[in-house]
N, C-alpha and C positions, 0 to 999 in steps of 0.2 A: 331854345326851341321857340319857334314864332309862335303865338298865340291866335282865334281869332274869336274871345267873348264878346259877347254886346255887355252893355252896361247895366241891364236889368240882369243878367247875370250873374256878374260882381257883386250885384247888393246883396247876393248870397253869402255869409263869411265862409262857407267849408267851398264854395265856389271860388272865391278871391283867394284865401289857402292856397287853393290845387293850381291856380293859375300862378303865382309866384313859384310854384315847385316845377310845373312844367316848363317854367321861362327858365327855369335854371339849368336845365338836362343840356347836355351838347351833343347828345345823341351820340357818345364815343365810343360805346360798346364795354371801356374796361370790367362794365358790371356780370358779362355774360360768363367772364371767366369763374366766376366767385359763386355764382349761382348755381345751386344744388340742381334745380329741375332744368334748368340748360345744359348741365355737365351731365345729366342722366339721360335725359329726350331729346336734346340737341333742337328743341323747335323753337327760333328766335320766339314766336308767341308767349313760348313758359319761359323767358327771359327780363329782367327787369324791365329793357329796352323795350322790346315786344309792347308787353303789360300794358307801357309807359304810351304810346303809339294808340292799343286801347282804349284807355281809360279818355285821352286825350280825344279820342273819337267820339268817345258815347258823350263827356261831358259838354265838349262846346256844341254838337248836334242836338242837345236836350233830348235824347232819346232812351227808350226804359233798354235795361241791358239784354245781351242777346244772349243764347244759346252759346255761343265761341265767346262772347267776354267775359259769360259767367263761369265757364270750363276753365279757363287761364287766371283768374283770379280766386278760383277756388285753389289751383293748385301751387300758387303761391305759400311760402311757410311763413312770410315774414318773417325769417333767421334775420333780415337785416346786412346780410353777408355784403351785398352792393352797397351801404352806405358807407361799410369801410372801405371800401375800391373805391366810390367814387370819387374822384377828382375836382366835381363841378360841387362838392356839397349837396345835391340834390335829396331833401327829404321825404325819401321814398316811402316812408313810414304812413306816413299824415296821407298822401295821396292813395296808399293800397289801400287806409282803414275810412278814406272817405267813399270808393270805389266800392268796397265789400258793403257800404249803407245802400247807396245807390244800387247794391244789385240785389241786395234784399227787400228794398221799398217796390221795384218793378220787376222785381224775374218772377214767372214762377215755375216754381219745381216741381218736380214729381212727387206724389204724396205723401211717400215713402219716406225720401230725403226731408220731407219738409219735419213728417211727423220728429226722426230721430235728430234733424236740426232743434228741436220745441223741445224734446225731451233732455237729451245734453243743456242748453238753457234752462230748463228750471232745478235738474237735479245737480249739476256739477257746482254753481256756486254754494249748497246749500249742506254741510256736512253731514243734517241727520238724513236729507232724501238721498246722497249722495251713499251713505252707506249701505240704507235698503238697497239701492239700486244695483250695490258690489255683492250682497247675497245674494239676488234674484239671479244675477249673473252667473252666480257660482252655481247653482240650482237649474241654470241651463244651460251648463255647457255642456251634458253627455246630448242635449240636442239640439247639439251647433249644427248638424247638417241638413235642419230643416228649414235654419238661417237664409235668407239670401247670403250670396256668395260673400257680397263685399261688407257685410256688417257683422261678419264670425270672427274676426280679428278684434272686436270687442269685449269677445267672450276671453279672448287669449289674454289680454290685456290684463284682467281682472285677479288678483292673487287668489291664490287658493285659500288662504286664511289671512285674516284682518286682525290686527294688532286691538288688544283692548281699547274703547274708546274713551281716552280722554283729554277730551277738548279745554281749549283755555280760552275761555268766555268771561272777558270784564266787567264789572273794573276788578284788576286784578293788580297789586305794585310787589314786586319781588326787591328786596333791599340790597344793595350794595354793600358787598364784604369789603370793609375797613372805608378810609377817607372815599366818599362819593368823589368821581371824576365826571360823569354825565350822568343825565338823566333822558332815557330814552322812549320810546314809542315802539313798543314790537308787534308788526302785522301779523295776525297768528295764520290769518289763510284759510281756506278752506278744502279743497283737496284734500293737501297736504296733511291735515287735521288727520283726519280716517285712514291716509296711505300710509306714512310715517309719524305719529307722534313724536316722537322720539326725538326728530330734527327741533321743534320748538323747545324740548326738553333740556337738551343740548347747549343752545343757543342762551337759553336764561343762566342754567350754572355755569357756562366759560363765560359772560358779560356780568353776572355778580361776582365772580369771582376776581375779571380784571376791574373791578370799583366801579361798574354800573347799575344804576335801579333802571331796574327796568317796566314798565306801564303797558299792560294791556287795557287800553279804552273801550268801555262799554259802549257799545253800536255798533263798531266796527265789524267787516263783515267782509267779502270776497273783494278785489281790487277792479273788479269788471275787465278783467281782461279778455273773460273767455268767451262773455257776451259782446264784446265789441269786434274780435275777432271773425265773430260771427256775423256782421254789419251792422247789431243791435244797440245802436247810439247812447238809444236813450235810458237801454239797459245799464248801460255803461256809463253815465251821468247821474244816472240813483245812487249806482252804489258808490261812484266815487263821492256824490255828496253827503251821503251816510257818513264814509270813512272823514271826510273834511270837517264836517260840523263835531266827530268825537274829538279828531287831534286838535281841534281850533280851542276846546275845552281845555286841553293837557296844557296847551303855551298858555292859556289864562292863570293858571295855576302860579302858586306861589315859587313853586320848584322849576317854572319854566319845562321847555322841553329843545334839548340840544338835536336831538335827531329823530327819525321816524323809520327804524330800521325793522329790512325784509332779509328775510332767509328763502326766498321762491325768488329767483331771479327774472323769470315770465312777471310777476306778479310788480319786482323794483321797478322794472323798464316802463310797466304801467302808470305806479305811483309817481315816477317820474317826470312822466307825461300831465300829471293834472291839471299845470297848469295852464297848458295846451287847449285840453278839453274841456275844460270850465273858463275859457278865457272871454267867452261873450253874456259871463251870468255877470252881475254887480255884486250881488251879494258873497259870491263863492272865490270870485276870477282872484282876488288878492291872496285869500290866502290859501287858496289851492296853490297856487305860484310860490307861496312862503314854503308851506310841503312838499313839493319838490324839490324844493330846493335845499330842503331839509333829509329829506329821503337819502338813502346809503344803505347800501347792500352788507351784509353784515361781515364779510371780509375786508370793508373798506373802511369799517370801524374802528376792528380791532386791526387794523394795521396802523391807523393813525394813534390811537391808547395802547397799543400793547400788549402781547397776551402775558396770560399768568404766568410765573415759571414753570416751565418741563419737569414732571415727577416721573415718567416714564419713561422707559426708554425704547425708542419706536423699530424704525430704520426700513422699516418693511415697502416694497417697490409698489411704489400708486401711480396708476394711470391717470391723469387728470384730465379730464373733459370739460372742455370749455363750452359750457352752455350759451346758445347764440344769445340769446337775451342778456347776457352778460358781459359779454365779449365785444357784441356788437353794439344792440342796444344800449347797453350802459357803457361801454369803453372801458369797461373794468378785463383788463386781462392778467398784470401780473402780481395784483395784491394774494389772490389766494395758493397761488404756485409759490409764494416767496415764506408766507404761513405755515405754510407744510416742509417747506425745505428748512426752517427757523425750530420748528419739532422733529428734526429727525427724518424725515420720510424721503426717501426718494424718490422723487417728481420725474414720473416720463413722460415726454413728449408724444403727444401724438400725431400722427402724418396725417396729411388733411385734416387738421383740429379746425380750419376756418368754415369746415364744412358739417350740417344738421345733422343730427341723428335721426331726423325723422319725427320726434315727438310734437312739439310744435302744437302745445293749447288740445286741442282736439283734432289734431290734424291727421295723426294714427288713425282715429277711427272714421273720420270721413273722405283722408285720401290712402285708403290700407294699404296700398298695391303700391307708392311711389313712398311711403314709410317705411315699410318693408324692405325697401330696394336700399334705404338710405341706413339702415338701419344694420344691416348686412355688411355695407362699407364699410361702417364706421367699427362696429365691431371685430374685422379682420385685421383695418389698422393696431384697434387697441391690443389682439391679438401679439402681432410683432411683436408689442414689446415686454410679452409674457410678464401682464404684472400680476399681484396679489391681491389687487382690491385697484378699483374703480372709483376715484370721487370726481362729483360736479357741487355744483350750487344750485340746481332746481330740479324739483319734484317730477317735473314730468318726463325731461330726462333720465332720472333716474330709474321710473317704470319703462320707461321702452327700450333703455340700456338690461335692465335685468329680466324682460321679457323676453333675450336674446341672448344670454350669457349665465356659464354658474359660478361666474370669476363675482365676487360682492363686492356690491355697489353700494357707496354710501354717502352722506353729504359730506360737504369740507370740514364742517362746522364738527360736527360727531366725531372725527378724528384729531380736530383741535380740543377739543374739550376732553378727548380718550387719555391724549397727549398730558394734559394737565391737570389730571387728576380725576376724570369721570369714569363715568365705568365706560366698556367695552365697546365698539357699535356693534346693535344685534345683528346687524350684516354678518361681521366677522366672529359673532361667536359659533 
């Protein structure tokens, strides 16, 4: 795609970025196929292509975004789903999440949208606001119909009862049963913390149990994914620099640190990204780049060590859900299908598995109406294949899958660890 920046432009780095990604589109369309809000709305605008056409407008015209480029980039999931179709490689990623800065530095929104934009922002990376915030919710939902229409799907959201809280806040080092094989970094998350404990719980006894110690670092804290999604940059640069300066402690260490491993797959795709985002600090750009590169989604772990041996004996029919974040963003698709087939389970396919559930960061509650729709699909398919239980690799998935089903949903990791000696996942008991 032809470009036409000036050169006081360029000297922008998220401007030069976006300009090497738009020079790479060939404008083929394969992306429209793959794309949830084109296969849903059919309007090339809610289409990567589309998108790509806006973004491209607003940025070389140096103008604040309008009213239609902030509707189409709001309704974007960033599932990622077009990066795997694309053909030309084009890093749709890097260009939606410079687009959504750019539309939150100059749109403005109604006050409503802005206020529950500000409130998601401070309460969702933060475990203990985030829990107040799931009682308050539960406390209001016999008067969800006073709600505006489109922000009662929050309330639905919200479990009825919240799991005991307990958070795993460093420095915490959990020991490797028998000969140490690594030594890891485990993101405990934030969400996740309050919705499902039990996922972290999980994670630490199958990884000591296959001979890893395992290291929660003290500072460590949300991965920014949910504030950057949001166009909040710089949100997004704190906390990744929080999380950087603990792990940069853990590789000083005597014990070194072999990886920096996430069980939220929204959350890997981020870490991933660090050294992306921190590429123009001096102080950070190296070894945020090291942590990434270090970074591994916790099925790609234990697929490279090996799980413990099977004491149980499983066989039970799982639906497995491929989290876009995972599948796409990370390319990680057939380590945790092969995990679960290696214990016993029987892994089904799901039809349209390249396509969102809807969940997507905060996307449920600020786009309910096209979450809803996706959410529906995706559940019919899982449907077919009449399983027994549901597993993915991220948290927010898992809430918008069991916001919609009584079939139990539960992470990969909880049924590997069920498998090898843990107790039950409370999904299934």
């Amino acid at each position: 795609m032809q470009t036409s920046f000036t050169l006081a432009q360029l000297a922008d780095p998220d401007t030069a970025a976006s300009e090497q990604i738009l020079r790479t589109c060939v404008h083929c369309g394969f992306c429209t196929a793959t794309c949830p809000t084109y296969v849903l709305l059919g309007d090339e605008l809610d289409s990567p292509r589309g998108r790509i056409y806006l973004i491209k407008d607003m940025l070389e015209n140096d103008r604040p975004a309008s009213a239609e480029v902030a509707k189409h980039v709001d309704r974007c999931l960033s599932c990622l789903s077009c990066m795997t179709t694309c053909p030309s490689g084009v890093n749709y990623m890097h260009l939606v999440d410079h687009a959504r800065k750019k539309v939150r530095e100059t749109h403005r929104r109604p006050p409503l949208e802005q206020l529950v934009r500000q409130a998601l922002a401070v309460m969702l990376p933060d475990p203990g606001r985030f829990r107040l915030a799931l009682r308050a919710a539960g406390l209001a939902r016999p008067f969800k119909a006073l709600m505006p229409k489109r922000y009662r799907p929050m309330l639905d959201l919200a479990p009825a009862r919240l799991p005991a809280y307990q958070p795993l806040q460093g420095p915490l080092t959990f020991p490797a049963e028998g000969a140490r094989k690594a030594r890891v970094a485990l993101l405990a998350g934030c969400a996740q913390q309050v919705l499902a404990p039990q996922i972290n719980q999980a994670t630490v006894r199958l990884l000591t149990r296959a001979g890893v110690e395992v290291v929660v670092a003290g500072g460590t804290g949300c991965c920014g994914a949910l504030v950057h999604h949001m166009g909040d940059e710089a949100a997004a640069r704190k906390a990744a620099r929080a999380n950087v300066a603990a792990w940069r402690g853990l590789m000083a260490d005597d014990g070194g640190l072999d990886a920096v491993v996430i069980n939220a797959s929204g959350c890997g795709t981020m870490v991933k990204d660090y050294g992306f985002l921190l590429r123009n600090e001096p102080g950070n750009a190296e070894v945020a780049a090291d942590i990434s590169a270090r970074a591994k989604d916790i099925s790609e772990l234990l697929s490279e060590l090996g799980l413990p041996d099977q004491t149980r004996e499983t066989g039970q029919r799982v639906a497995y859900h491929a989290a876009c974040s995972l599948q796409h963003g990370q390319k990680v698709t057939a380590e945790p299908k092969a995990l679960l087939r290696s214990c016993g389970f029987e892994v089904l396919e799901v039809p349209e598995g390249h396509l969102c559930c809807g969940s997507a960061g905060t996307y449920n509650i600020l786009q309910p109406e096209i979450a809803g729709r996706l959410l529906k699909r995706k559940l019919a398919n899982i449907a077919r294949q009449a399983p027994q239980a549901i597993a993915t690799g991220n948290i927010g998935c898992m809430t918008q899958l069991a916001s919609g089903t009584e079939t139990p949903v539960v992470h990969t990791v909880e049924l590997l660890d069920w498998a090898t000696g843990g107790p039950k996942p409370v999904g299934l008991q």
